[in-house]
C-alpha positions, 0 to 999 in steps of 0.5 A: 500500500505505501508504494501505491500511496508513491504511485498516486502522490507522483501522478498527481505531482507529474502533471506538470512535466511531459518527461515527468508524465512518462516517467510515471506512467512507465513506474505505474505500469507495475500497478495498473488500474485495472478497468473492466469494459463492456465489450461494446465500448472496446469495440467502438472504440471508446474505451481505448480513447479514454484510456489513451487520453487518461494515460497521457493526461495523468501518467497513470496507466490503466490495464482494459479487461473487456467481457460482457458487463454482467460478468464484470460486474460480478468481478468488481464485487469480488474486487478482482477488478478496481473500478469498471465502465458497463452499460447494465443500468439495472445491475449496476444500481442493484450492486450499488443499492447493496453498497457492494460497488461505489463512486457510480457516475454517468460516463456516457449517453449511448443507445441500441438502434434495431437494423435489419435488412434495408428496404428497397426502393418501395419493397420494405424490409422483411418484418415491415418494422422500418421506421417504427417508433415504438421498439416492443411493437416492432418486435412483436411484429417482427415475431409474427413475421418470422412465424408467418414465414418460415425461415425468411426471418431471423433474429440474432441475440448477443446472448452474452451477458452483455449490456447490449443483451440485458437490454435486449431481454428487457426489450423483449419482455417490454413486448410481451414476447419469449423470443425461440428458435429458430427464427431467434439465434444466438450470435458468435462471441463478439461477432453480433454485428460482423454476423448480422450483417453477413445473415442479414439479419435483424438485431439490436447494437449498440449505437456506438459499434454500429457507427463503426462497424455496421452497414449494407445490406443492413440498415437502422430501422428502429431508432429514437424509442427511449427504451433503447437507451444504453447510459454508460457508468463508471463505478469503483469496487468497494473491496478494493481501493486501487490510489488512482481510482478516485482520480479516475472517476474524477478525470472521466466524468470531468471537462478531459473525459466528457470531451473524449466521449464527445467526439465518438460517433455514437456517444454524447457527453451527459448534460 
């Protein structure tokens, strides 16, 4: 613990040094900030903005241990993580209830967006869900389609545990329908949009990633339902108490932080 105590007082002290920041950055190497990350915000992109920029700012390096928000979470409670950036706003506010994580702030504001096969010229897509407003009634709708018919429809789940997922099945129950196969399939680990796209199938991403990796023959048919929020929250583990963690949580939801988020496609800085 003193050498952590030296880590921080450093970091803090460097800020006004370029060769100084280096220094430190490279001594804290031997004692990373270890940050769990949604998947999703590995993949936009935006967990590595945030990491490189904190580093450089600050000196103080942060290790990215990606997964799917749920299983992280469980990790920072056993305090195998020390703070954690997830999109599973119900989890997330279950453990801080019980005192089991703390410091919970919004990081980011994000969303899901439902795609699925573009329409064409005066031929809509599949499931006639383009353009609906209201995100339980198209998947309701898109249910009784992919009953109707047979085989022409399909549905592809992140079905990991992720916030993208858990956002997913509340969606679902918001529509009052229990999704099955075969019309409903579990994507490849990671490969929820990449897989989609290469089925042309419907599934509900994280705004963020489809920005970055989405596109034809798919397009975003369902958007702006607020029930497709997806906010972003840092949030400290209560088992342990990592000397760069309050400066963190601090930097990211600052001025510096807000700015990182602010120019990734996909995401807004909360107001």
């Amino acid at each position: 613990m003193p050498h952590r105590r030296r880590l921080l007082i450093a970091s803090v002290a460097a800020l006004a040094t370029p060769l100084a920041l280096r220094a430190q950055q490279r001594a804290s190497l031997a004692d990373p900030l270890r940050l769990g990350v949604d998947q999703a915000l590995v993949d936009s992109g935006l967990a590595a903005a945030l990491q490189k920029t904190f580093g450089r700012d600050t000196g103080v390096a942060v290790k990215l241990q990606p997964g799917p928000s749920l299983p992280l979470l469980d990790a920072l409670e056993r305090g195998e993580l020390d703070a954690a950036l997830t999109n599973a706003p119900e989890a997330e506010a279950r453990l801080e209830a019980q005192g089991l994580v703390h410091d919970r702030r919004r990081v980011a504001d994000a969303a899901l967006v439902l795609v699925g096969p573009a329409p064409k010229k005066k031929a809509p897509d599949p499931a006639g869900v383009a353009g609906m407003g209201d995100v339980a009634a198209a998947l309701a709708q898109l249910r009784e389609a992919a009953l109707a018919n047979p085989g022409a429809i399909t549905f592809l789940s992140a079905g990991d545990g992720s916030g993208t997922h858990a956002a997913e099945q509340a969606l679902w129950r918001a529509a009052r329908v229990a999704p099955a196969a075969p019309w409903y399939a579990k994507a490849e680990p990671g490969a929820l949009a990449a897989q989609a796209r290469r089925q042309g199938a419907y599934a509900l991403v994280e705004r963020g990633v489809w920005a970055g990796q989405g596109g034809a023959p798919l397009a975003v048919l369902v958007d702006g339902d607020a029930r497709l929020a997806l906010p972003v929250h840092v949030m400290r583990s209560f088992r342990v108490n990592h000397p760069a963690g309050k400066l963190f949580t601090r930097w990211i939801t600052g001025p510096k932080g807000r700015a990182v988020v602010a120019a990734r496609r996909g995401y807004r800085a909360p107001r």
